[in-house]
C-alpha positions as CSV (number, residue, x, y, z in Angstrom):
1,X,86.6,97.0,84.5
2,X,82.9,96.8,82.9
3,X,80.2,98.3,84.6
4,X,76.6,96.8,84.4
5,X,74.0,98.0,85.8
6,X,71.3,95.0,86.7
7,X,67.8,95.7,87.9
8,X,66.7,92.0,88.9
9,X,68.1,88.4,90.2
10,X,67.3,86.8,86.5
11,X,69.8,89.4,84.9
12,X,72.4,89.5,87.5
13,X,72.4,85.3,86.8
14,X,72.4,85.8,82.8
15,X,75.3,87.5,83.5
16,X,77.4,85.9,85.4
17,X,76.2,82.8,83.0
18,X,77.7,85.1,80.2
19,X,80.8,85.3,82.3
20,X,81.3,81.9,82.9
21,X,81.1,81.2,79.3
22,X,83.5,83.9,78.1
23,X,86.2,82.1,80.6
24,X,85.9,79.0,79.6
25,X,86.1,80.0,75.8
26,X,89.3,81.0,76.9
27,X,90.3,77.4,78.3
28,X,89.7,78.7,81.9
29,X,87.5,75.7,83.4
30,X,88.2,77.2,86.6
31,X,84.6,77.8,88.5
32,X,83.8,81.2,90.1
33,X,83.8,82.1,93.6
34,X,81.7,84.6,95.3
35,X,82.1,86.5,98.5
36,X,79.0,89.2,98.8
37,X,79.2,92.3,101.2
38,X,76.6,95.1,101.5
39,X,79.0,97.8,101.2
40,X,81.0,98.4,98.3
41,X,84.5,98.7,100.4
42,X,87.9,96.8,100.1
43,X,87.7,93.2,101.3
44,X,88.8,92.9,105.1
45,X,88.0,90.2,107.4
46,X,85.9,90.9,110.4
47,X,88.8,90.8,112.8
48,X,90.4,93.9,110.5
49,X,86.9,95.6,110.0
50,X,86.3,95.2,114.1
51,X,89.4,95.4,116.1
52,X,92.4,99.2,115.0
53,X,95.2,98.3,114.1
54,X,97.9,98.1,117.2
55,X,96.0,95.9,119.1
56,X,94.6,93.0,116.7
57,X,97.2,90.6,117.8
58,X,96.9,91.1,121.5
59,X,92.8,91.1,120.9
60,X,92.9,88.5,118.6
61,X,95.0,86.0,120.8
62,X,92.6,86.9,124.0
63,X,89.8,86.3,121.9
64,X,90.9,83.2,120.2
65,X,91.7,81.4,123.6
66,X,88.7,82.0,125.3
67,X,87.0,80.2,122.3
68,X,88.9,77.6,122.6
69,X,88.0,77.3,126.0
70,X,84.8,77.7,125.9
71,X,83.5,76.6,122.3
72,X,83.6,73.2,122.6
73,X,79.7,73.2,123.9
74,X,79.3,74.3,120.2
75,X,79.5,71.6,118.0
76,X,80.1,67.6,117.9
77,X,83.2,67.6,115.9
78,X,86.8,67.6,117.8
79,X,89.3,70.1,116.6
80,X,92.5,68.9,116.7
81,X,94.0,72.1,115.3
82,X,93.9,75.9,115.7
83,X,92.6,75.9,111.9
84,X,89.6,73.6,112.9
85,X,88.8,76.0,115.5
86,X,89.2,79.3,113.5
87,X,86.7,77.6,111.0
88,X,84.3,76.8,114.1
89,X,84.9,80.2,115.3
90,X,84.2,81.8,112.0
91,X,81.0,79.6,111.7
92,X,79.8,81.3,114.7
93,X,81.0,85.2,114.1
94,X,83.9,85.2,115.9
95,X,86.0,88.0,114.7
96,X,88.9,85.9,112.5
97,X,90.9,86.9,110.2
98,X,88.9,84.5,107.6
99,X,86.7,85.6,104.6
100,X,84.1,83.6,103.7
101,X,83.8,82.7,99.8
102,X,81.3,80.3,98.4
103,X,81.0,78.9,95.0
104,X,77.2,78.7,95.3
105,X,75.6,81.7,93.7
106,X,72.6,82.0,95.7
107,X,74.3,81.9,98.7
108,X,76.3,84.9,97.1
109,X,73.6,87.5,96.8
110,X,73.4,89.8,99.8
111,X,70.3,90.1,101.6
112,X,69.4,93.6,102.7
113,X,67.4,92.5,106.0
114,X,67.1,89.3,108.1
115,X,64.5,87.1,106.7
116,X,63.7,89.2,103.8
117,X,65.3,89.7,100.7
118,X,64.4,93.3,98.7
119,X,64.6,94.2,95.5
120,X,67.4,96.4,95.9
121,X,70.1,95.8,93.6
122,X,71.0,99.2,93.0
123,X,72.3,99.7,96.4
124,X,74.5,95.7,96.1
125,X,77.9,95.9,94.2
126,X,79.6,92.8,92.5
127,X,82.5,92.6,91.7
128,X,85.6,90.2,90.2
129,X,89.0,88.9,90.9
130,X,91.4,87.6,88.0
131,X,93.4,85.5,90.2
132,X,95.5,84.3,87.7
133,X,96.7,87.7,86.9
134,X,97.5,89.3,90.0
135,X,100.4,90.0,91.5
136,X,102.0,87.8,94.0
């Protein structure tokens, strides 16, 4: 994998612009998506990050129902399914097994504090998924 070292938003844009570019030179029209995290670790939903293993099920179930139960003060919409209300519950940081992914850049790039964004790209890793060539 190439390494790049960036030192502002404008370059870290130029080159994921260079990216997209390369791919679809290559006939790949698919578009990117982008999941940031502050820490460069493996990707593991909240639920995996939050909860040992042993007793994710048993937490996750408790957990699960009681937002059901209780979540419907939450929104207007009316989930029919347990998906709908994993995707509510995610919405509002309830520990899922979900990862959120985005296709909008901006909302890729991790803030370092609430409220303010720093300059701090040094301390951000990005990173990229061939999902074409993985194994299944």
């Amino acid at each position: 994998m190439e390494r790049y070292t960036i030192s502002s938003l404008s370059e870290f844009l130029a080159l994921v612009e260079k990216a997209k570019k390369s791919e679809e030179a290559n006939n790949n029209k698919a578009d990117f998506i982008y999941r940031g995290q502050r820490e460069d670790k493996p990707l593991r939903p909240r639920l995996g990050r939050l909860v040992p293993k042993g007793k994710r099920k048993k937490i996750e179930r408790l957990m699960f129902d009681e937002f059901k139960r209780t979540s419907i003060a939450l929104t207007d919409l009316q989930p029919d399914t347990d998906w709908d209300f994993l995707s509510i519950g995610q919405h509002h940081n309830l520990p899922t097994r979900l990862l959120d992914w985005t296709y909008r850049i901006g909302s890729f790039v991790v803030c370092r504090r609430e409220g303010a964004c720093q300059n701090r790209w040094e301390e951000t890793k990005f990173g990229s998924l061939d999902a074409e060539n993985q194994d299944r």
